[in-house]
BADOVEX-63906 format. One record per residue (C-alpha): residue number from 1; x, y, z. Coordinates in steps of 0.2 Angstrom, whole numbers, plus 2048, in hexadecimal, padded with zeros to 3 digits. Layout:
BADOVEX-63906
- lumke/X/Y/Z
- NUM/X/Y/Z
...
***
This chain:
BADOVEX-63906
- lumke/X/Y/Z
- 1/257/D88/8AB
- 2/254/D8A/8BF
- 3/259/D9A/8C6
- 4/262/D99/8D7
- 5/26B/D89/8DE
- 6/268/D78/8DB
- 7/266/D6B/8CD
- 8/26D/D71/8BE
- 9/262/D67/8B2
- 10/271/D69/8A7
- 11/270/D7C/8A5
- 12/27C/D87/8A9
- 13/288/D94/8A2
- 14/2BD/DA6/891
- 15/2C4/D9A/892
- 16/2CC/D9D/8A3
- 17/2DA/DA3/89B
- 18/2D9/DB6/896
- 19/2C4/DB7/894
- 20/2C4/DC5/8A2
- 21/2C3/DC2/8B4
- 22/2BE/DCC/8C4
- 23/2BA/DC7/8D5
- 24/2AB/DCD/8DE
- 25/29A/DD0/8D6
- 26/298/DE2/8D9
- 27/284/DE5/8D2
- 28/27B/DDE/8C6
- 29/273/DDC/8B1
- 30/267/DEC/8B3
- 31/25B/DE5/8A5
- 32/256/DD3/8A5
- 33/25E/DCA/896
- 34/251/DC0/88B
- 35/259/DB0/881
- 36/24A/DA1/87B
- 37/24C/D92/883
- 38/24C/D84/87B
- 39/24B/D71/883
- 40/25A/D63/87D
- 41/260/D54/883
- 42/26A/D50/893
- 43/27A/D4F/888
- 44/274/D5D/87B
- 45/283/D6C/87A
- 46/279/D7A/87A
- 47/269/D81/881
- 48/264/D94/880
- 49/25C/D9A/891
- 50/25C/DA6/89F
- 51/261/DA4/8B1
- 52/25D/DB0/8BE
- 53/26D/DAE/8CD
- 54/268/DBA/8DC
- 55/27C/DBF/8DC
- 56/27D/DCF/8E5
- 57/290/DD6/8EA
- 58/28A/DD9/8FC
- 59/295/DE9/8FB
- 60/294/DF4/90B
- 61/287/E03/905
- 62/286/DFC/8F3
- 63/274/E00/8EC
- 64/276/DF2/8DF
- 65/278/DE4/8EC
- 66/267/DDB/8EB
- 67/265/DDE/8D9
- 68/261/DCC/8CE
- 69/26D/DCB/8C0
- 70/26A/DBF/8B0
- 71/275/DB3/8A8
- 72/275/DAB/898
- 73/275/D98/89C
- 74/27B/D88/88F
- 75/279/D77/890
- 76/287/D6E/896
- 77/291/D5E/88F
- 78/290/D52/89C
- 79/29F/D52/8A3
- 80/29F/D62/8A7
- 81/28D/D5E/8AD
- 82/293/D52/8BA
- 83/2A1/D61/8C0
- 84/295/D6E/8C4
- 85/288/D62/8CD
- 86/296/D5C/8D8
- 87/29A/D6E/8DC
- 88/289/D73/8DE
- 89/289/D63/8ED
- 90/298/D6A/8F4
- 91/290/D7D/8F6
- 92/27E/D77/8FB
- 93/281/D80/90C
- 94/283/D8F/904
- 95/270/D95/901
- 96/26C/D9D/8EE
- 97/27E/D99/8E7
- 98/280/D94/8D6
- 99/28D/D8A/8CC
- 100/291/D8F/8B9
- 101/29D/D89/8AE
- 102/2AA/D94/8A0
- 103/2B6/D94/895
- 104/2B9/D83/888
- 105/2B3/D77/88F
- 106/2A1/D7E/88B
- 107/2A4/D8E/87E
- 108/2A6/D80/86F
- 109/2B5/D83/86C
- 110/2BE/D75/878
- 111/2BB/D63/879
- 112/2B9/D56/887
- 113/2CD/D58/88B
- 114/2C9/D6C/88F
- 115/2CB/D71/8A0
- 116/2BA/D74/8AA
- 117/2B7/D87/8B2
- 118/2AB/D8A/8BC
- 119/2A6/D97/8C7
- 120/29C/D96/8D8
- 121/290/DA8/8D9
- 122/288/DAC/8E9
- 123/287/DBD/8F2
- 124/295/DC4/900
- 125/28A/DC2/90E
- 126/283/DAD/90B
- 127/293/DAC/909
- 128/299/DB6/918
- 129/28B/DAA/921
- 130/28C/D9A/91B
- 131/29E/D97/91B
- 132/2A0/DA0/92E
- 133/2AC/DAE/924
- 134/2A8/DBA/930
- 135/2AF/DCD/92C
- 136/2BA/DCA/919
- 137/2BE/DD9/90E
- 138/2B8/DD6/8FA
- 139/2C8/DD5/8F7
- 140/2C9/DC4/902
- 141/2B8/DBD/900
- 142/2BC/DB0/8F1
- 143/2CE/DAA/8F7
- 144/2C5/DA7/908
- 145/2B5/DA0/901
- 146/2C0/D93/8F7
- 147/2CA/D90/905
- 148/2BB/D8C/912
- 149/2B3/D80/902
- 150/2C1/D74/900
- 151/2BB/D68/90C
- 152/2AB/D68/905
- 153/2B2/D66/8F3
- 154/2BD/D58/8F8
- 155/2AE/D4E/8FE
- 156/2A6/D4F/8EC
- 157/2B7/D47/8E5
- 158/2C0/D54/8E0
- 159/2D3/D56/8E5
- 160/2DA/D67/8E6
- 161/2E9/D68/8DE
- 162/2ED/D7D/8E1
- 163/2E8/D8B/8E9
- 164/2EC/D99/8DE
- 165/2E4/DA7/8E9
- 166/2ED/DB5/8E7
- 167/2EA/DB8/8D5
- 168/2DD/DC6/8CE
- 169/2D1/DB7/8CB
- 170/2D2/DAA/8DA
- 171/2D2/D98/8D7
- 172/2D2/D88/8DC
- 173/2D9/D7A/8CF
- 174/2D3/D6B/8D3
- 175/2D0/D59/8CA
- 176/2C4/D4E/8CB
- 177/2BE/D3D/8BE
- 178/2CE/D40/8B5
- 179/2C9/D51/8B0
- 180/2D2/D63/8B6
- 181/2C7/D6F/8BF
- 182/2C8/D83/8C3
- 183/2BC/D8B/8CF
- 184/2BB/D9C/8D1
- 185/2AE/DA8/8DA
- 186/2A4/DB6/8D5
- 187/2AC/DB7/8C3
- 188/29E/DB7/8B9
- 189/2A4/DC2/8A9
- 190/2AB/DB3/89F
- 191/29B/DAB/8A1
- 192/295/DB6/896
- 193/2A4/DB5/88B
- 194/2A1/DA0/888
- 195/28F/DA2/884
- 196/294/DB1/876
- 197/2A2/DA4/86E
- 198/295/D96/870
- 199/28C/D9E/864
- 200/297/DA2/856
- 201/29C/D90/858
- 202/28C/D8B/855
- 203/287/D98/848
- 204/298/D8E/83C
- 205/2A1/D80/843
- 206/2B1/D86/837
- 207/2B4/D94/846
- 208/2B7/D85/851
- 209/2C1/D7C/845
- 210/2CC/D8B/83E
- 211/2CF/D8E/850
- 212/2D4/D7F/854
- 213/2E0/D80/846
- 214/2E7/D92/84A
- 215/2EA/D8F/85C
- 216/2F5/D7D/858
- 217/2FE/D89/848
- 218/2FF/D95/857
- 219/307/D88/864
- 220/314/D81/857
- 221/318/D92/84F
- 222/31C/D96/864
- 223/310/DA5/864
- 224/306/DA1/86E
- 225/302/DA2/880
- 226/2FE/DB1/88B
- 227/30C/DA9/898
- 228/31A/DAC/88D
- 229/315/DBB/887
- 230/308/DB8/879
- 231/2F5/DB9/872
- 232/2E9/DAD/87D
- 233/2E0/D9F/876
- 234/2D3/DAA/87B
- 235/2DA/DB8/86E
- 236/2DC/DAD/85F
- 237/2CC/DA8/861
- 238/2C7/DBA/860
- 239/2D1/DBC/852
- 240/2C9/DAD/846
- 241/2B7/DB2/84D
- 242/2BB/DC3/846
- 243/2C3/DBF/834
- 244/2B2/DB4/830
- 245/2A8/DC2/837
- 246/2AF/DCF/82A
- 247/2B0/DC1/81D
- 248/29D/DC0/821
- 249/29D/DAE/825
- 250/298/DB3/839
- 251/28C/DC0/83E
- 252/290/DCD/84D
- 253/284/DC8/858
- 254/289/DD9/865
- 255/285/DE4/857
- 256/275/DEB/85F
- 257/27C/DEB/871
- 258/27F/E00/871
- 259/26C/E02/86C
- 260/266/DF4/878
- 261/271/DF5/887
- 262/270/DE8/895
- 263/27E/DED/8A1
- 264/287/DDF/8AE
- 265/293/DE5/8BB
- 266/2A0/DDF/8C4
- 267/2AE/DE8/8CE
- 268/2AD/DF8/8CA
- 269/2A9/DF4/8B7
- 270/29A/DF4/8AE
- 271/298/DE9/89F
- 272/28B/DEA/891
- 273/287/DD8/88D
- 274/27A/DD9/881
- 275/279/DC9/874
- 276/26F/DC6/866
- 277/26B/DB4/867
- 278/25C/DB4/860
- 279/257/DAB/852
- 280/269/DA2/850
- 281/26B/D94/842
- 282/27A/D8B/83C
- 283/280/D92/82C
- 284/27C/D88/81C
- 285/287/D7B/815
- 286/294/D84/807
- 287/28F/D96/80E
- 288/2A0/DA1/80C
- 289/2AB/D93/807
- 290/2BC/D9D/806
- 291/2BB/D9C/819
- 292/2CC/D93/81E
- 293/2DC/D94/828
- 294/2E4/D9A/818
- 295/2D8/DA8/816
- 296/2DA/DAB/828
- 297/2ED/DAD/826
- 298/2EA/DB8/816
- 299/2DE/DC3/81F
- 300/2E9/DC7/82D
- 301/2FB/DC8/823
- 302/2F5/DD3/815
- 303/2E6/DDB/819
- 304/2E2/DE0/82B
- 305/2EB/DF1/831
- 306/2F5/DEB/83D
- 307/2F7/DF9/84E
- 308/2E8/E02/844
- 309/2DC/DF9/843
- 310/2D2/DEF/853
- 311/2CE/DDC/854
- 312/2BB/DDE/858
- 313/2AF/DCF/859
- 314/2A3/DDF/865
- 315/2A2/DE8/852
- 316/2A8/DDC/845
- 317/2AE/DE6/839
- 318/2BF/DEF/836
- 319/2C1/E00/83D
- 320/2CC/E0B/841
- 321/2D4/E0D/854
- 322/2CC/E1C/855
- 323/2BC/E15/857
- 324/2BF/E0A/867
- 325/2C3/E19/874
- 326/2C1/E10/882
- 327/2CF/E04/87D
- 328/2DD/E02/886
- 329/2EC/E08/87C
- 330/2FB/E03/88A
- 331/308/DF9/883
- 332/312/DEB/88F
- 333/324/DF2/896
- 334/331/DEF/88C
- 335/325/DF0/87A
- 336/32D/DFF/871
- 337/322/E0D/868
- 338/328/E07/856
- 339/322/DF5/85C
- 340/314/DFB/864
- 341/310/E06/854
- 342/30B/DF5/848
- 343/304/DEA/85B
- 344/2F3/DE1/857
- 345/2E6/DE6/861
- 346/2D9/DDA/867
- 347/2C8/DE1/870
- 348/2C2/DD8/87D
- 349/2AD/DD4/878
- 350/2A6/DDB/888
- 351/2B4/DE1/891
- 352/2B8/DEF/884
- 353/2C6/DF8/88E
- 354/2CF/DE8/88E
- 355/2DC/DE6/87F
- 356/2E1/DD5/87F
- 357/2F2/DD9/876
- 358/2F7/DDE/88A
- 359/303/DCC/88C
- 360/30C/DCF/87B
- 361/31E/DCE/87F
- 362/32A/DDB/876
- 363/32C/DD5/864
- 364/31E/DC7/868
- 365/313/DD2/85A
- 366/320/DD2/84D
- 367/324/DBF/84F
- 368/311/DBB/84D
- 369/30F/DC6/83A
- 370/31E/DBC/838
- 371/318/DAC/83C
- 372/308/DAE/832
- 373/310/DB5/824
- 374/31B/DA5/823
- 375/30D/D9B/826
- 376/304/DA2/817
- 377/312/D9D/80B
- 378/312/D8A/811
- 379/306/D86/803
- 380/307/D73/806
- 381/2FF/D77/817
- 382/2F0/D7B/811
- 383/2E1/D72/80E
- 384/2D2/D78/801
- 385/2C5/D82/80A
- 386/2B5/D7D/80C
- 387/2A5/D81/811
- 388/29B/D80/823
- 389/299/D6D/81F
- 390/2AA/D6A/81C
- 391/2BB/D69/824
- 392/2C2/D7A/825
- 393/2D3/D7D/81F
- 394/2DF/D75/82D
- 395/2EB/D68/82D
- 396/2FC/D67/837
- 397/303/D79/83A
- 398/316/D7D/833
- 399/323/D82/841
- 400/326/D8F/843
- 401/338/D98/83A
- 402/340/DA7/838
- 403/337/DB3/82C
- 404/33D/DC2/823
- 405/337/DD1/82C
- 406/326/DD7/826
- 407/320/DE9/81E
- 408/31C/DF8/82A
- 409/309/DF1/82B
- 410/2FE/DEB/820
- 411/2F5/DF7/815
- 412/2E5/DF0/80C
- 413/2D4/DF0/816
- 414/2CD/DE0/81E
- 415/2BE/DD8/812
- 416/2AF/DE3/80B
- 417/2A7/DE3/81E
- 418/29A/DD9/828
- 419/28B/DD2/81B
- 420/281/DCE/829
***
C-alpha cells in the first residue's frame, strides 16, 4: 500500500451504523503499527499492510498536529475499488488527502448489496487551503468540507442524494453504479474497527454465517435496529464474535494490547489499537464443531450473566462488570433500575467507554432474553452444526411472539474461557 494520496492499487482500509464516530482528527498513532504485507490479486478480499496518512488535526496550539499516524489497510472488492478511486479523482486538489473505506462492505461480514463507507482524511489546514474555507471552527470543518466537494463529486458520477450535516458524524449519502454511498471526514476510528472484524471473519467463516443468521433472526423477531430502540448490526456482531471466542473457536487478537500499547487519538479520546494479526490462519475444517445459532441462543439464554457480566471481543472471556471501570454504566431515560439491573452490556473493542447497550429502549432488553429464549425452543428451526467447512446452523428465523417472562438473570458461567 502507498502512503498519502493517489492510486489505491486496491489497498485501503463499523459498519457506519453504531462502529464509533468522531469528527476531527485531533493527533495521531504514537508507535507505528507493524502488520506483513502480503501481495494478492486485484479482486483478492484481503491484504495485510501499513499505510502511513500524514493526517494531523491542525488544531490551534496542538503539539500533535504534524504527527504521521498508521492505519491498518485491506484489500478491497472491486466495487468498493472503483468508489474510493472515484473519490480520490474528485479530492485530487486537495494535496496528501486519502480515501478509506469501513464498515460492511469490506469488514467480511457484508456482501456486494452492503452500503459503501468511506472516509476522506487530510489535515484542517490543506483543507482550509485547498477548498478556499478560509477561518472554520473544528466543529465546522467537515460539514463545510463536504459541502465545498459536491461539485467535485458530482463530476465522478456520483449523485448526492442528502446532506446529513448536522449529525455528530457528518455525511454525505450519495449513489453512484447502482450502489449507496456515505462520505464522511476525518472519522478514522471505525477504520480500525472493519480491519479488527475482517479478521475474525477470516480466522472462521461460521462468524460471518452465524451473523448473518442472528441479525435476520434479530429483524424478524423486531429487535433489532439502533433507530427503534435496539442493539446495532454492529452489536450483534459483537455478540456472536464473543460467544466463539469464549467457546474457543476465535481467538482475542487484543489480548496483548495493555502490554503493547499503540495509542490513536481523535477528539479529545485516545484509543489504544493494538491488533495481533500476526500469523493469522483460517481454522481447520471440523475445529469446534458445536459452533451454531443454537448454541449461540443457548450461550446467551442460559449461561451468560446478564447486567453482570460484559460483552467483550477487547478480553474475550466472561468477567465480572467490575472489571471494565471505564465503562459507561448510564442507562437511556425512561430504562427503570429494576430493568437496568438484568440490561446486557456490550463494550465497544477500541472505544472501551462506549457501552453499546446506550439505544436500548425501555423493556427492549427484556424483549430480546425473550426473543432468544423462544427462539431456542423452536427446535425445527435449527439446523446440525457443523464445522468451519460447513454451513453453520441458520435457516429461516421464527417470528417473533410473546414469551413467558424470563428468570431474574441467568445464573451459570459462560463456557470454561478462551483456549486460545
Amino acid at each position: 500500500a502507498r502512503g498519502g494520496f493517489g492510486d489505491v492499487q486496491q489497498n485501503t482500509g463499523c459498519e457506519s451504523e453504531d462502529t464509533s464516530g468522531g469528527k476531527g482528527l485531533q493527533g495521531a498513532v504514537s508507535e507505528p503499527l507493524q502488520f506483513d504485507v502480503q501481495v494478492g490479486k486485484s479482486d483478492a478480499k484481503t491484504v495485510l499492510g501499513t499505510d502511513i496518512l500524514p493526517l494531523a488535526a491542525g488544531l490551534e496550539g496542538d503539539e500533535d498536529a504534524d504527527k504521521i499516524p498508521v492505519l491498518p489497510t485491506m484489500l478491497y472488492p472491486a466495487h468498493v475499488v472503483d468508489i474510493v478511486q472515484r473519490i480520490e479523482r474528485a479530492v485530487a486538489g486537495i494535496d496528501g488527502a486519502s480515501v478509506r473505506s469501513f464498515g460492511s462492505a469490506v469488514n467480511g461480514f457484508g456482501d456486494a448489496s452492503s452500503d459503501v463507507d468511506v472516509v476522506l482524511a487530510a489535515p484542517k489546514s490543506v483543507l482550509q487551503q485547498s477548498l478556499n474555507l478560509g477561518r472554520v471552527s473544528n466543529k465546522d470543518l467537515a460539514p463545510r468540507s463536504l459541502l465545498a466537494l459536491q461539485k467535485y463529486l458530482k463530476d465522478e458520477g456520483f449523485r448526492i442524494t442528502e446532506r446529513v450535516m448536522h449529525a455528530k458524524v457528518p455525511i454525505l449519502k450519495m449513489t453512484c453504479s447502482g450502489l449507496e454511498c456515505d462520505l464522511s471526514m476525518n472519522n478514522l476510528l471505525p477504520v480500525f474497527n472493519s480491519r479488527l472484524l475482517k479478521a475474525y471473519a477470516d480466522i472462521d467463516d461460521r462468524v460471518v454465517r452465524i451473523t448473518q443468521t442472528v441479525k435476520q433472526w434479530a429483524r424478524d423477531s423486531e429487535v433489532h435496529g439502533g433507530q427503534y430502540g435496539n442493539l446495532s448490526s454492529y452489536s450483534f456482531t459483537l455478540l456472536v464474535i464473543f460467544y466463539m471466542q469464549v467457546r474457543g473457536a476465535l481467538p482475542c487478537l487484543q489480548r496483548d494490547a495493555d502490554r503493547r500499547p499503540q495509542y490513536y487519538s481523535e477528539g479529545k479520546k485516545t484509543f489504544n489499537v493494538t491488533m495481533d494479526l500476526e500469523g493469522l490462519r483460517p481454522n481447520a475444517a471440523n475445529v469446534h464443531p458445536g459452533i451454531s445459532f443454537k448454541d449461540f441462543l443457548q450461550f446467551y439464554v442460559h449461561e451468560f450473566r446478564w447486567g453482570e457480566w460484559v460483552v467483550s471481543v477487547r478480553t474475550g472471556q466472561c468477567s465480572g462488570i467490575e472489571e471494565y471501570p471505564e465503562l459507561s454504566l448510564k442507562p437511556r431515560s425512561g430504562v427503570t433500575p429494576e430493568q437496568w439491573k438484568h440490561v446486557i452490556h456490550i463494550e465497544d473493542p477500541f472505544d472501551v467507554e462506549r457501552n453499546l447497550n446506550c439505544v436500548l429502549a425501555p423493556r427492549s432488553n427484556d424483549k430480546l432474553w425473550r426473543s432468544m429464549d423462544e427462539a431456542l425452543s423452536t427446535e425445527e428451526f435449527f439446523e446440525a452444526p457443523s464445522g468451519s467447512g460447513g454451513g453453520g446452523g441458520g435457516g429461516a428465523a421464527p417470528s417473533a411472539k410473546v414469551a413467558p417472562k424470563p428468570v431474574a438473570k441467568p445464573t451459570a458461567r459462560g463456557g470454561a474461557g478462551n483456549q486460545w
